[in-house]
Structure formats: structure tokens, C-alpha cells
C-alpha positions in Angstrom: -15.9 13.2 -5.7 -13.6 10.5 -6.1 -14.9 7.2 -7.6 -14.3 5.4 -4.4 -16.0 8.3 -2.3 -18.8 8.3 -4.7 -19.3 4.0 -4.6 -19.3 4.8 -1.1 -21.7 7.3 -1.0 -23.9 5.3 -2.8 -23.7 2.1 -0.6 -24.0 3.9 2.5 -27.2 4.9 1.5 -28.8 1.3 0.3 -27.4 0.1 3.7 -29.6 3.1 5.6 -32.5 2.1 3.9 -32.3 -1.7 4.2 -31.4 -0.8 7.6 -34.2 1.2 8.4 -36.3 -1.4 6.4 -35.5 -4.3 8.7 -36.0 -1.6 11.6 -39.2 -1.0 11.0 -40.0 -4.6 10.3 -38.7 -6.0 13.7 -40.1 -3.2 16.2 -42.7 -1.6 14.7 -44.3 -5.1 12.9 -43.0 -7.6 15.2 -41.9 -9.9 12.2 -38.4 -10.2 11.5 -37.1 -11.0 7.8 -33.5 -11.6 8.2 -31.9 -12.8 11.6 -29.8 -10.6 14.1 -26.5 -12.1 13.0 -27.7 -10.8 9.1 -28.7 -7.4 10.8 -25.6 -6.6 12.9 -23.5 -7.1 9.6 -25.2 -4.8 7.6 -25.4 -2.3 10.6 -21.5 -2.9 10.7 -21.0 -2.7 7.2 -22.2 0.8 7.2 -20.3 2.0 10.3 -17.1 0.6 8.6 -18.1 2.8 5.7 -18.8 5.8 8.1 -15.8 5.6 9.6 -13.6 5.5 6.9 -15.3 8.4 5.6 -16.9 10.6 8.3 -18.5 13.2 5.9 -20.9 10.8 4.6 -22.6 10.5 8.2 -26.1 11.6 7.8 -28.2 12.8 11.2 -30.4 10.2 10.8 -28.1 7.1 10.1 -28.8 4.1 12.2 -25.5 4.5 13.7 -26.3 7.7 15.2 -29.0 6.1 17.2 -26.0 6.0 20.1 -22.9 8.2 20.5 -23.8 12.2 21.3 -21.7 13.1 24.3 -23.5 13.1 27.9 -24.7 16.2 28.8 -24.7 18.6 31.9 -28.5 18.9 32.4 -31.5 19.0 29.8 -32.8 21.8 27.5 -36.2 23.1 27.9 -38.6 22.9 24.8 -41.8 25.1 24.6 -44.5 23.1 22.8 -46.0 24.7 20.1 -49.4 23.7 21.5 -49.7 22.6 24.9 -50.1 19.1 26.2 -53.5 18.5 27.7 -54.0 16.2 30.7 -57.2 14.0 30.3 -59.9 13.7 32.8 -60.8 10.4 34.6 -63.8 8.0 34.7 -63.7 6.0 37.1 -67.5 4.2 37.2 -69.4 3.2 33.9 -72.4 5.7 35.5 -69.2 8.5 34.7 -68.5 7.4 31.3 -72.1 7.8 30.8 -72.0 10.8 31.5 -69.4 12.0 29.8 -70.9 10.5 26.5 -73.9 12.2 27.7 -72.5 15.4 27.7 -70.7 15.4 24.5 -73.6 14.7 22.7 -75.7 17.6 24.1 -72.9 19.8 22.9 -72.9 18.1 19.6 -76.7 18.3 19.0 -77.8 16.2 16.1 -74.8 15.5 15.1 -74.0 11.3 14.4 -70.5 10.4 17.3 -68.2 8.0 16.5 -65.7 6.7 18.7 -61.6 5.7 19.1 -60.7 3.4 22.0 -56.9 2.8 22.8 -55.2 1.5 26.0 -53.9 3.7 28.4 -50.5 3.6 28.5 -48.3 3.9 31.7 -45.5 5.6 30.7 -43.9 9.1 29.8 -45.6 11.4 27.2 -43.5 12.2 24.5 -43.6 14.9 21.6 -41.5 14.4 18.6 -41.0 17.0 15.6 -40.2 15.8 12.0 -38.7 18.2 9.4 -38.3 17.1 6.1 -38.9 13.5 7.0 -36.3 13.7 9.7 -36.7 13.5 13.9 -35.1 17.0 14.8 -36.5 17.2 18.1 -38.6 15.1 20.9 -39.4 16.5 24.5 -40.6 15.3 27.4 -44.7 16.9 28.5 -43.0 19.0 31.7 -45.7 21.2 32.6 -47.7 20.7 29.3 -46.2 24.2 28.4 -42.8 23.1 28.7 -40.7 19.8 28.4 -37.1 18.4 28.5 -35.2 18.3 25.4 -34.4 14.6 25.4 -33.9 13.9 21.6 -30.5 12.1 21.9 -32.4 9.8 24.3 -35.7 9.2 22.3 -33.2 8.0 19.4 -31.9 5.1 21.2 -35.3 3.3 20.8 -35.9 1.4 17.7 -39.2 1.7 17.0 -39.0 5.2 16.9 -38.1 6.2 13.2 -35.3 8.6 12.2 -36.1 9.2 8.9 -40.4 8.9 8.3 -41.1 7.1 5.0 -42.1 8.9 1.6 -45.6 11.4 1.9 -45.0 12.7 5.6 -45.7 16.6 5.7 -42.8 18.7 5.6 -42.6 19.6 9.2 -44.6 17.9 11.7 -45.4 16.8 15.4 -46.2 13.4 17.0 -47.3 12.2 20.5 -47.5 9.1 22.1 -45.9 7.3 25.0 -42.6 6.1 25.7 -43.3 2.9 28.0 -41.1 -0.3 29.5 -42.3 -3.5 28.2 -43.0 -6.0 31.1 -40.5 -8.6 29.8 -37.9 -5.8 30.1 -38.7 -5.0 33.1 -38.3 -8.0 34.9 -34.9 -7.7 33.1 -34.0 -4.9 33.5 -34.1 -6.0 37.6 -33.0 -9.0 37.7 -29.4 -7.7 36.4 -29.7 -4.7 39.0 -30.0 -7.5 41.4 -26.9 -9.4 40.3 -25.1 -6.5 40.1 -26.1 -5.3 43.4 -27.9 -2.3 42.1 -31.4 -1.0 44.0 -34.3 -2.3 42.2 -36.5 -0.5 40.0 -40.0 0.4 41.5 -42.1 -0.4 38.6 -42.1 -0.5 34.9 -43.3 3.4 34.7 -40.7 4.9 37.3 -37.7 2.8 35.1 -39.2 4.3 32.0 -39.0 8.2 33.1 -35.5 7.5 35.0 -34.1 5.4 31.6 -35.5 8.7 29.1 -33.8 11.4 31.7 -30.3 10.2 31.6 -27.9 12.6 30.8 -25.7 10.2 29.3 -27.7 8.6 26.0 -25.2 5.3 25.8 -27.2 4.7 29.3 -30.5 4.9 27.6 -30.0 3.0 24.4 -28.7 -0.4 27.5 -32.3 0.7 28.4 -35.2 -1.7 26.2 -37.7 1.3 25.8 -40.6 1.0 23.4 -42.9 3.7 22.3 -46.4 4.1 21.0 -47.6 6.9 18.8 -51.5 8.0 19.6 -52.2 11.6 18.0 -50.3 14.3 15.5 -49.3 17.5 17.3 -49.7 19.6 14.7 -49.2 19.8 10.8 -47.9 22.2 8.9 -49.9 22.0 5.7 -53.5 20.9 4.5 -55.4 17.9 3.0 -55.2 15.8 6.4 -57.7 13.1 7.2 -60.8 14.3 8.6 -60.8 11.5 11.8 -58.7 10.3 14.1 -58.5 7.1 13.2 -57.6 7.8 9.7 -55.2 9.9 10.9 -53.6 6.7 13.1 -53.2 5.1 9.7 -51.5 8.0 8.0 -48.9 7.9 10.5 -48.5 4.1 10.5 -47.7 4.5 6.6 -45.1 7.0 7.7 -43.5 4.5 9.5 -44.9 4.8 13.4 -45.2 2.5 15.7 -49.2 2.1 16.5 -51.0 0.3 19.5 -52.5 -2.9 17.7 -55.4 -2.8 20.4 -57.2 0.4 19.0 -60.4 0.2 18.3 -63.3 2.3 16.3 -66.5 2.4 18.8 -69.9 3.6 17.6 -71.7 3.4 20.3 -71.6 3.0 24.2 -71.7 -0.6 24.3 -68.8 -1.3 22.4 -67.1 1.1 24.3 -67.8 -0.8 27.4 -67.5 -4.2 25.7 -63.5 -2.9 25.1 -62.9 -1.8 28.4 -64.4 -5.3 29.6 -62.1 -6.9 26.8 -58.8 -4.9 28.2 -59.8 -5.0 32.0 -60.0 -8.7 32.1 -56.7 -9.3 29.5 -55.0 -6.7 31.5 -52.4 -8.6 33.6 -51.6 -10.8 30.3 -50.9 -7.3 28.5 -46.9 -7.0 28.0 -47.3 -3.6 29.2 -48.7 -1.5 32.1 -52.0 0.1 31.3 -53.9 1.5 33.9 -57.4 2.5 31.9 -58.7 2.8 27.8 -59.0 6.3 26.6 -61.7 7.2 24.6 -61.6 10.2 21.9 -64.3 11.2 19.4 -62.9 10.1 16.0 -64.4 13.2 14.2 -61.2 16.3 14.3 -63.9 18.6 13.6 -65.8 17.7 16.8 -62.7 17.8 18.5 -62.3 21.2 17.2 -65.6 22.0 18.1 -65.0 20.7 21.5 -62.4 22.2 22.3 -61.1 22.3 26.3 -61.7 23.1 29.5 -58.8 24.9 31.1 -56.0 21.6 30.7 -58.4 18.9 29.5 -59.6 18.3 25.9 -63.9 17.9 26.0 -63.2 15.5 23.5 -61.7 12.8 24.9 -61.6 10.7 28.5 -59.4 8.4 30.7 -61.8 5.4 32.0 -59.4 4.2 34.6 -59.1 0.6 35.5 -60.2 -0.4 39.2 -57.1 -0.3 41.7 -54.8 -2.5 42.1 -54.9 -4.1 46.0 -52.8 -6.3 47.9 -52.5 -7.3 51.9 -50.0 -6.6 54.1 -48.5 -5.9 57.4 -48.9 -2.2 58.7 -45.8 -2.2 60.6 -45.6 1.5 61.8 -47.4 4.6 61.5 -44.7 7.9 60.6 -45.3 11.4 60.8 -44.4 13.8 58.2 -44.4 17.7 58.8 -45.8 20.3 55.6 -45.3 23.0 54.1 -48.1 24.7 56.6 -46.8 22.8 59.9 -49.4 19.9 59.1 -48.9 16.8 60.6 -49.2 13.9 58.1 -49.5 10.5 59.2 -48.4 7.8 56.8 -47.9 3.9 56.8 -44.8 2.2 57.2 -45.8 -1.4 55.3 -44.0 -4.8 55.2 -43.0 -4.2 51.2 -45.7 -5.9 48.9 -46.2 -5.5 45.4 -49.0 -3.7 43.8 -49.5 -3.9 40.4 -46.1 -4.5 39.5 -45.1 -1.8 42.1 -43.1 -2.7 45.5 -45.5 -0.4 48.0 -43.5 0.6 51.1 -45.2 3.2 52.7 -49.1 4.4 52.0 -51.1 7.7 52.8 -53.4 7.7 55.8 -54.4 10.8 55.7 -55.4 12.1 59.2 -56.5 10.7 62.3 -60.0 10.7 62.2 -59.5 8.8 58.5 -57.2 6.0 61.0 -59.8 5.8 63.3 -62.8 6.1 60.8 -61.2 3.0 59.0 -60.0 1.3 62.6 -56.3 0.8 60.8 -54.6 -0.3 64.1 -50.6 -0.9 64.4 -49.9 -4.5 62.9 -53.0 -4.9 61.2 -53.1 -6.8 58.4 -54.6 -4.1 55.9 -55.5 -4.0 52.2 -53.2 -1.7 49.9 -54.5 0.1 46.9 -52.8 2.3 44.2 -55.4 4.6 43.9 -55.6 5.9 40.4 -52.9 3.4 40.0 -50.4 5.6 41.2 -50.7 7.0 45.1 -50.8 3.8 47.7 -53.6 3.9 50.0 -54.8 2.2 53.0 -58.3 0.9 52.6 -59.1 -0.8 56.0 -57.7 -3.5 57.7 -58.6 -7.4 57.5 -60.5 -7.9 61.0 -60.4 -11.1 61.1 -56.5 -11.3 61.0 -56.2 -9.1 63.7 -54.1 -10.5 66.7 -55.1 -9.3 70.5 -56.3 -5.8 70.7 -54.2 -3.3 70.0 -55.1 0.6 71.4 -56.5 2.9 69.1 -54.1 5.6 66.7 -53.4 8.6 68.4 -51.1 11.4 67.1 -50.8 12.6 70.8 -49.4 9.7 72.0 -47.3 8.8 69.0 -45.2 12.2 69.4 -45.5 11.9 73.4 -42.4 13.5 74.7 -40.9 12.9 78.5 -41.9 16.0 79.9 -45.9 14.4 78.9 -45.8 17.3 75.6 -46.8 15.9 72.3 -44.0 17.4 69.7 -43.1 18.0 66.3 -41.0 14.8 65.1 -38.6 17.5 63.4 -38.2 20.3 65.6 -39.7 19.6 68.8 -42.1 22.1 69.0 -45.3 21.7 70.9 -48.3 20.8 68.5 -51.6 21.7 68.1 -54.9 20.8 66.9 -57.3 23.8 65.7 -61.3 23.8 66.8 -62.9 22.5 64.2 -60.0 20.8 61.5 -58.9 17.1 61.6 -55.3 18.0 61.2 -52.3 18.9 63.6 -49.9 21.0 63.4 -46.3 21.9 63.9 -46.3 26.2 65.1 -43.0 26.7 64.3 -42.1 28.2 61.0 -39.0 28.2 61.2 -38.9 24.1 61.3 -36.9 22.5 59.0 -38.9 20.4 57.1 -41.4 23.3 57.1 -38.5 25.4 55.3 -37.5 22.6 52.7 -41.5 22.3 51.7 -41.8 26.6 51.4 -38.7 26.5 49.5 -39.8 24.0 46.9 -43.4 25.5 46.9 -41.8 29.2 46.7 -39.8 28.3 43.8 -42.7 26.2 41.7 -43.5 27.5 38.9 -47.1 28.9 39.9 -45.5 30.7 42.7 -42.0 32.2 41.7 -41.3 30.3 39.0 -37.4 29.2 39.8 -36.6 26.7 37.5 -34.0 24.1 39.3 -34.3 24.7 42.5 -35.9 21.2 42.9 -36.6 18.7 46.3 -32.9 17.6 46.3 -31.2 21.0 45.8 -33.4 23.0 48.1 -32.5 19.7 51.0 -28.8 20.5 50.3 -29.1 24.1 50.3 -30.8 23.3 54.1 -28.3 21.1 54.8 -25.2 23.1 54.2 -27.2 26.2 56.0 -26.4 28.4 52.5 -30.0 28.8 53.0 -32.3 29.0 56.1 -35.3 30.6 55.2 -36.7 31.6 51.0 -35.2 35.2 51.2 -31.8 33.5 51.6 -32.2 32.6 48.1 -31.6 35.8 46.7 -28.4 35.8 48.6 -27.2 32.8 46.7 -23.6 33.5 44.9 -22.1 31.7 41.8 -19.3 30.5 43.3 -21.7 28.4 46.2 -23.3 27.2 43.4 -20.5 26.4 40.4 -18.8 24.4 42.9 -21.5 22.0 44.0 -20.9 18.7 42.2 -22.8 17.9 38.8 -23.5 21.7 38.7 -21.1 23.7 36.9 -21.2 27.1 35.9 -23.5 26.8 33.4 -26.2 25.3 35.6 -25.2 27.7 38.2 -26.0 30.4 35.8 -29.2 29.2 34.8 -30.4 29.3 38.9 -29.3 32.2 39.7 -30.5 34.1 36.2 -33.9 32.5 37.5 -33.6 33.8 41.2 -32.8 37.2 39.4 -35.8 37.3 37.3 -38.2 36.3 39.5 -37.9 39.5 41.6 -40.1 41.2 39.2 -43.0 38.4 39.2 -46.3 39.6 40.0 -48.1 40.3 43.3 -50.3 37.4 43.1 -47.3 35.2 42.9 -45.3 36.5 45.5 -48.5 36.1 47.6 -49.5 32.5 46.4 -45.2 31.9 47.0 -45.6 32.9 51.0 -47.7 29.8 51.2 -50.0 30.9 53.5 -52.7 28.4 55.2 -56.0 28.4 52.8 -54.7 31.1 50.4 -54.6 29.1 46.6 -53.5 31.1 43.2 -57.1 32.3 43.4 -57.4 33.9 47.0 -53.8 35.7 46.1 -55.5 37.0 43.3 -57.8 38.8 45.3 -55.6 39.9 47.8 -52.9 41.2 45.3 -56.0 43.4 43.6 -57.5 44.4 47.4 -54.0 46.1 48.3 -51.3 46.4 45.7 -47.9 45.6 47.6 -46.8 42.8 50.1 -46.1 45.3 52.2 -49.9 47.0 52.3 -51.1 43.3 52.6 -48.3 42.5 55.5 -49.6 45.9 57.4 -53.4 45.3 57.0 -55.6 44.9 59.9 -58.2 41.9 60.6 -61.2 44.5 59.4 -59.6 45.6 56.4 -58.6 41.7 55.1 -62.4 40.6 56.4 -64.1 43.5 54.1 -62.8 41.5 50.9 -66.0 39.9 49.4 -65.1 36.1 49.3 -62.5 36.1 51.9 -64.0 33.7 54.5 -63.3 34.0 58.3 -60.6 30.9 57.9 -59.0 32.9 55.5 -58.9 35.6 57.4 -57.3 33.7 60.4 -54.8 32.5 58.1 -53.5 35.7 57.1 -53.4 37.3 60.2 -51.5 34.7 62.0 -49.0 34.7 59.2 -48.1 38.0 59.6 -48.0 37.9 63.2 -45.4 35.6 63.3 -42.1 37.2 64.0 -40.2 34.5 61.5 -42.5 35.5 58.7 -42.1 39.3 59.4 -38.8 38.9 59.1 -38.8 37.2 55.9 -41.6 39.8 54.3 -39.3 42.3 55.3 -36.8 41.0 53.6 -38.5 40.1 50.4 -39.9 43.6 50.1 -36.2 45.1 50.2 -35.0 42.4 47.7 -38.7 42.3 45.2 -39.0 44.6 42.3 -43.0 43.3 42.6 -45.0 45.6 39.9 -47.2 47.3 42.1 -51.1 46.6 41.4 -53.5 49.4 40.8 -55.9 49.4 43.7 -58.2 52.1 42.5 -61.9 50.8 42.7 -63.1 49.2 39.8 -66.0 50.9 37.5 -66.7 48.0 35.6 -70.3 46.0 35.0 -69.3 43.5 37.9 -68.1 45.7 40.6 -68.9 44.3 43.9 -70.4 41.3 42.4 -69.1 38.0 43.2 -69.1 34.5 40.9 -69.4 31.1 41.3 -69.3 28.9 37.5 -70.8 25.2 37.6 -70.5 23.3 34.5 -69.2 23.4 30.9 -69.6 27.1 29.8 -69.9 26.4 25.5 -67.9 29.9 24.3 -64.9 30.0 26.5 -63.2 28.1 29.4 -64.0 28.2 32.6 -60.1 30.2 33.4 -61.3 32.7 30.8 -64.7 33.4 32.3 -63.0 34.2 35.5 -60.8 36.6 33.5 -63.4 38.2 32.0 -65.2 38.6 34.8 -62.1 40.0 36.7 -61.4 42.3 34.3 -65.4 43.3 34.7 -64.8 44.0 38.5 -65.8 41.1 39.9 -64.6 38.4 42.1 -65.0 34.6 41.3 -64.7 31.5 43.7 -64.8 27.9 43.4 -67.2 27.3 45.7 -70.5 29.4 47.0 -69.9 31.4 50.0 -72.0 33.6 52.2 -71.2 36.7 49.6 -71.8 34.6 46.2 -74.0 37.0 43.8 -74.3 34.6 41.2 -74.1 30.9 39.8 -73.3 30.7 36.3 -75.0 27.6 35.1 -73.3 25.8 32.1 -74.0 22.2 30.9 -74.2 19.6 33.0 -74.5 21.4 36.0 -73.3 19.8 39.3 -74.1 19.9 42.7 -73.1 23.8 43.1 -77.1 24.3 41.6 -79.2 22.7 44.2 -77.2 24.5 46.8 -77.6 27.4 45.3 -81.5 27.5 44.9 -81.5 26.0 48.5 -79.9 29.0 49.4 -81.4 31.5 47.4 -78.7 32.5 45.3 -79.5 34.2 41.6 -78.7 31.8 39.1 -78.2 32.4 35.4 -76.8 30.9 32.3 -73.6 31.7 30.0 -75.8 34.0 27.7 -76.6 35.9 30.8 -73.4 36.3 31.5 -72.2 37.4 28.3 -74.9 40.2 28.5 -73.7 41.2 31.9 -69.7 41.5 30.6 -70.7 43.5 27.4 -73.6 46.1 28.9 -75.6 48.7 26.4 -72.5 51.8 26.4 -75.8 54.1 27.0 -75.3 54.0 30.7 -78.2 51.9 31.1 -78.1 49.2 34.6 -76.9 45.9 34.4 -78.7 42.8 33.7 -79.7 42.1 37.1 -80.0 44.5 40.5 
């Protein structure tokens, strides 16, 4: 190295540091040693240096923040370990019982507690290696995210380069979020400029983190918080959480400065009371506190149940409400040919979120509430995030206007009540509160089957989303979901913001998914009443599509836990000349694995199971394996053919009704013993 170079060299790295230094003191502390004038001289001092001499750019200089190329569509990252959604409190009586509940699982044991805000935001995870950000993702599916590391750099309070004693290799989560002040920023230039408005602070967040183009991002004023480590590659890490939270603050991450440690109950309720009445003065969205037990070996203990960690809880904030005008009331069609009514409102905001439309549900729920056509009615996001219609304000109504009736609404000339897309003469079945399109083959049906049949619990096509699967309608490349294997390159290279890459990606994902399993294929038809759990069944009863297509009422009746809706369903599905057409189709095009049939000589053949609370050695998903495997069936809920109710902690409501009914009930240990009989031969636990 040349003197110069090495002079270089040397400067470029004090001006990272001091960079990174003031960094960390201006987004992550909130208090600013030198001004921004100071700041954007040393930040141009260094890209002068860069510049000049290019091989002295390290991956995580501050100037690399901004500058990787846009690109053509996202990455997909697995996670290394999944990312678990929480479950929701909504009362205090349910936080109660939650706390109740761990500490019967944690007999004797002394709880401690860690309360932070909620964030509403986008769930990040981020990987360090050697002290540098290689690699952050978005939570997808919790399996699965979007590689959006060139994005997550743009934000400042994320750090490039962790300080000194970070593990080698590393993973952190938190929440990428849009401060309020940025926000209201953020739309007030959109307005100027012409530019739609952003929804709320959450929806600007998610769109500003899945740019293509990064130099969009970093115009973007994203902030992040950092709540929990991954996973560690290593030993000697704290034994709590909070300790843990402190660790990664000295590593240089940005922290919440509202978490709390909780003891007890009270002060867990004395911090929601805190945040629930500060809320609106917060400089951020947060819809609820979450609370985790500090202890990681209790967590560990813990465990979770199927995607939710035992260990910790959302306590949601009330709803947000607002009044406004109902000004219409639209009907939307299903996947199934059900016939949604929703409310067209005069915009309002709630909770920082402009509220257009709102669910309604179905007509008795109209009715129920007396919602009436320009009512003045009370909006709620329920949850925070789905607008409802509570009721309306009485004494603002004007005159009396008539009751809500689908019937009339979709009145035709000839005095026939049709489908709003297709025209189609609709019906309401004996019994059900919904209506309902008949015809299959209507388009907004199609569009919902074609996004369902490509989801990932059905045939698992990944980017055949919403938008693609309404141009595909549009542009009649495809009318029904077989057409989808008929899909060529060249209809899909030359769409624009495709390409052939992307094209590639679709159609490798059309290609493999003709060997998915029965059970997919089945849960994929969308069939009324049949969920991942019914297909299940169905795929194990007969073994091909084209068994199930050709069975007879009796035969689909005989399946223990297949009710007489069910049965309906099925029927009238295959029935259908559309649908025929399309089975017939997919079993010419479907390499489906066939499933062996042959009856089952296992403990539980015959038997059928219904689990109620929190089983202690396994989740509830791998009970229902087990007991699968075993020869039995498992439900949800108790049916005419239950056998047994499996009895966990904190049983629900599933026990009284099944005592009322005299159905057997046993516990997890009993259920252990019925899996894993004596090999002599001798009977089961229970005839």
C-alpha cells in the first residue's frame, strides 16, 4: 500500500466510527452531540475518501446505507426458527386468566414479568455475523419472509456494524414502525404533490419497507424497535429477558424506553392503565402492551401452542370508534358464492386511519343492530385493524327509513334478486344467514378460488397474488384454476414489471405443485365447510380426487366426523358440471401421491377426538398427529360421533358440553397411554 492509500485507509475508518458514534447518539439516544451541518461533513468527508478510492468501501460504511440497485422482486428468507404470532387479551378478566394459567404450569415456581408497548408496525428479523447486518427479512408466514436488507439499512437507528462483545453470529427481532410526526409528513407532501394519501402510519410503514427500489425507502422516516434475540450462536447469555434487552442495548440497538419489569398482576395492570390513557400522546401507533415472562427458562419450559408462545400475551387496547354517515350498503361475492354485505361510509378517521368502508357481516347482523341506510352509525377498528359497524346513533336518525334487505338490494326488472357480478339468481339455504351466488363459474367467484387455490395451505403457488390472478381474469389467459397449468413463459415474461426471471419463478411453482398432497388439492377445490382438517379426512377415506369426485352420498356420510352439512357440501360440488369439468382436468394435469386407504390397525381406529385446553407434553397440532397416525380422527368441535374429550389445562367450554352429553372424557396422561398400548395385544385403555 502506498502511503497515501494507507493515510486513507486509516481515516476512513476513524470517520466510520465517529460516524456510527454520532449515529447511534442521535436515533437510538435521542441526544445529539454535534449539529447536522458537523454530521453531513464528516459523512461527506468519508464518501470523498470512498470515492477516490473505491476498494476501501466496507459493507457496513454509512454510505452504504443508500445506493444497491432496485430490484425485480424480493428474495425469500427461511427463518431459522419461526416467528410466532401472540394471542390477544382483550378484558382484564382474560389477562387474568392467562396469568392464571401460567402459573399452574409453573407450579411453585416465583413469575416475574416484562411489559412493552405493542408496536403497530412490520415485524422484522435481522442476522449479525461478525458484528455486521448480513441479512433482515420481513415475518411472511412466520416460516418464510422477504429479503428486504437493502431496505432495513436505510433506517438509522438500525446499526450496521453492533459494538464490541456481540456474539459471532446472531438474530434480532423487533418492529419497523412510522413515527406519527412522519407520518403526518409523509402526507402532507403526497398531498402537495398530488399523490394518494397514505391510510395510516402502519400501511405507510409495510409499503415504505417493500420497495423494490431502496433510494425510495431511505426518503422514507422509518424507525425501528428491537424487543427479543432470535437466536444465538454460542453460550453464557443472560438468564431473563430483560437482561437480555440490556445486552442488546450495549450492542448498539435501538430499545423501547417504555419497558417495564412487572412482578405482579397489578403492576401489570397499573402499565396498561399508564399506556392506555398516554396512548394518543405516544409518537407512535400502539394498539395493546405485551407481556412476556422475564425468566428464558420458563419460556423454555413454556414453550407454544401450535403459532403462539405460552409465555407471553398481547393485552389489546379497546377499539378505536368514530361516527359517521352510512351512505350505502355493497355487496361483495366469495370464494363459495357468499354474498357479503359491506358499508360504504362518508370517510372518517379512526385511530389515525381514514375508514371508507366497514364489515357488516350478514343480514340478520344489519337487522340485529337496526343499521339502516343513512344512519348515523359508530365505526370501530376492531382489534385495531378490521372497521366495524357497531350500531347506529338513534337519535340522529332522520324519517324512517325501510329495513336492509339483500332481496331488494339486488332486485332485478324481471322481480329476480341477482348476483351483483354475474347475474345469477341467488339463494338463501334453510337454516344459514348467508346468500349466495349458484354459479361457479362467476367471476369474482373465480378470482377468490384462484387466490385461495394458489395460497400456501392449499397449492402453495408462490406469486400468484390478488392482482395477478385479477389480470390473469381480466385478459381471459385464465378462466377457471386448471387454466393455470396451461400458463406459458412467454404470457408471462412479457407482462410488465415481470420479466423472465419472475416468470420463471411462477411457473417453476405451478410445476411443482402438481405433486402436492391429496389433502391439499382437496382443501385447494375450496369446497363449502371443508377446512385443512375435513380434507384431511377425506384425502385418508379415499385416496385420489378422482375416488372422492366419484363417491356416493352413503359412502362420504359413513366418514366418522363428517356432518350432514358437510356432506351436502361435497355432493353439490361435484354435481356441478363447472366443477366436474375442472376435476377432470386437474386429475389429467396432478401427479397427486396417491394415499393408502387400507384400514388402519392402530390403538385409535374408529375412535374419534376432540382436545380442549393446554395439553403440557406436546401441542395441540402434534396430538392430532399422533393421534392420526394411531387411527383416529380429530375435530375441533364435539359432534354426534366424538369418542373422547381430551382434557388439558384450563379447560373451556367443550367440557360441560361434553359431560352434558355423555361423552368419555380423559386427560393428556390418558391419552398418552392410549397412543403407546402394552405390545402384548392387550385392549386399549378404554372400550
Amino acid at each position: 500500500m502506498t502511503d497515501n492509500l494507507l493515510k486513507a485507509q486509516a481515516r476512513a475508518q476513524e470517520l466510520r466510527r465517529e460516524i456510527e458514534h454520532h449515529n447511534y447518539q442521535y436515533y437510538v439516544l435521542d441526544a445529539p452531540q454535534i449539529s447536522d451541518q458537523e454530521y453531513d461533513a464528516l459523512l461527506r468527508e468519508l464518501q470523498k475518501i470512498e470515492t477516490e478510492y473505491p476498494a476501501l468501501v466496507t459493507p457496513d460504511s454509512p454510505t452504504q446505507r443508500v445506493g444497491a440497485e432496485p430490484l425485480k422482486a424480493f428474495g425469500v428468507v427461511k427463518h431459522r426458527r419461526p416467528l410466532l404470532s401472540l394471542g390477544n387479551a382483550f378484558t382484564k378478566d382474560e389477562l387474568r386468566e392467562w396469568v392464571k394459567r401460567v402459573t399452574k404450569l409453573l407450579p411453585g415456581e416465583e413469575l416475574e414479568f416484562v411489559c412493552e408497548h405493542k408496536m403497530d408496525g412490520l415485524a422484522i428479523a435481522l442476522t449479525y455475523e461478525n458484528g455486521q447486518f448480513t441479512v433482515g427479512a420481513t415475518r411472511g408466514d412466520g416460516e418464510e419472509g422477504e429479503n428486504v436488507t437493502q431496505n432495513l439499512k436505510t433506517i438509522h437507528s438500525l446499526p450496521l456494524k453492533t459494538h464490541d462483545g456481540s456474539p459471532a453470529a446472531f438474530e434480532v427481532r423487533g418492529e419497523v414502525f412510522l413515527p406519527k410526526s412522519g407520518f403526518e409528513k409523509m402526507n402532507k407532501e403526497r398531498e402537495k404533490e398530488g399523490l394518494p394519501l397514505f391510510a395510516n402510519p402502519r400501511n405507510a410503514a409495510a409499503g415504505s419497507l417493500r420497495q423494490l427500489d431502496p433510494s425510495v425507502t431511505a426518503k422514507r422516516p422509518l424507525d425501528c424497535f428491537l424487543y427479543q434475540l432470535g437466536w444465538v450462536e454460542g453460550t453464557g447469555m443472560p438468564a431473563t429477558h430483560w437482561d437480555t434487552l440490556q445486552l442488546m442495548k450495549k450492542w448498539g440497538f435501538k430499545l423501547n424506553p417504555n419497558n417495564r419489569q412487572c412482578a405482579t398482576l397489578a403492576e401489570i395492570e397499573n402499565y396498561y392503565d399508564e399506556w392506555y390513557a398516554k396512548r394518543d400522546g405516544l409518537p407512535y401507533e400502539a394498539d395493546g402492551i405485551v407481556i412476556k415472562l422475564n425468566s428464558i427458562d420458563q419460556q423454555n419450559t413454556l414453550g407454544s401452542v401450535g403459532r403462539e408462545p405460552r409465555w407471553a400475551i398481547a393485552f389489546k387496547f379497546p377499539a378505536h370508534q368514530a361516527t359517521t354517515q352510512l351512505k350505502d350498503i355493497g355487496i361483495s361475492v366469495g370464494r363459495t358464492g357468499t354474498l357479503n354485505p359491506y358499508a360504504i361510509l362518508e370517510p372518517v378517521y379512526v385511530g389515525g386511519v381514514v375508514i371508507k368502508q366497514a364489515t357488516l357481516h350478514n343480514e340478520d347482523d344489519i337487522r340485529r343492530k337496526d343499521i339502516r341506510l343513512g344512519d348515523t352509525v359508530i365505526v370501530q377498528r376492531a382489534g385495531d385493524v378490521i372497521p366495524q359497524i357497531v350500531g347506529p346513533v338513534l337519535e340522529k336518525r332522520k324519517g324512517n327509513p325501510p329495513v336492509f334487505s339483500i332481496e331488494e338490494k339486488l332486485k332485478s326488472k324481471d322481480g329476480k334478486s341477482r348476483c351483483p357480478v354475474c347475474g345469477s339468481e341467488i339463494y338463501r339455504p334453510k337454516g344459514e344467514v348467508m346468500y349466495y351466488c349458484p354459479n361457479s363459474a362467476c367471476p369474482a367467484q373465480v378470482q377468490e378460488n384462484l387466490e385461495h387455490f394458489t395460497s400456501r395451505p392449499a397449492m402453495d403457488i408462490r406469486g400468484v397474488g390478488e392482482k395477478l390472478s385479477a389480470a390473469f381474469l381480466a385478459e381471459g389467459l385464465v378462466n377457471d384454476v386448471a387454466d393455470l397449468y396451461e400458463l406459458k413463459p412467454d404470457q408471462l415474461a412479457s407482462r410488465e414489471g415481470m420479466g423472465e426471471k419472475s416468470a420463471g419463478n411462477i411457473l417453476a411453482a405451478i410445476e411443482k405443485s402438481k405433486t402436492r398432497p391429496l389433502a391439499n388439492v382437496i382443501f385447494a377445490l375450496g369446497i363449502r365447510h371443508i377446512g385443512e382438517e375435513n380434507a384431511a379426512l377425506l384425502a385418508n377415506q379415499f385416496g385420489t380426487l378422482k375416488a372422492l369426485s366419484e363417491a356416493t352420498r352413503d359412502q362420504i356420510d359413513a366418514i366418522p366426523g363428517i356432518g350432514d352439512k358437510i356432506v351436502d357440501s361435497i355432493v353439490a360440488y361435484f354435481q356441478n358440471k363447472t366443477n366436474e369439468t375442472v376435476v377432470e382436468r386437474l386429475n389429467s394435469i396432478l401427479k397427486t401421491p396417491p394415499v393408502e386407504t387400507a384400514k388402519k390397525t392402530g390403538p385409535l381406529d374408529g375412535e374419534e377426538f376432540v382436545i380442549t385446553g393446554i395439553l403440557k407434553s406436546m401441542s395441540r397440532e402434534q396430538a392430532w398427529e399422533r393421534i392420526r397416525a394411531a387411527g383416529g380422527t380429530t375435530k375441533p368441535d364435539l359432534t354426534k360421533n366424538t369418542s373422547y374429550l381430551v382434557v388439558g389445562e384450563d379447560a373451556g367450554s367443550k367440557l360441560e358440553k361434553a359431560q352434558a352429553k355423555g361423552i368419555r372424557t380423559i386427560s393428556e396422561e390418558e391419552l398418552l397411554k392410549m397412543l403407546n398400548p402394552p405390545s402384548s395385544g392387550q385392549p386399549r385403555l378404554f372400550q
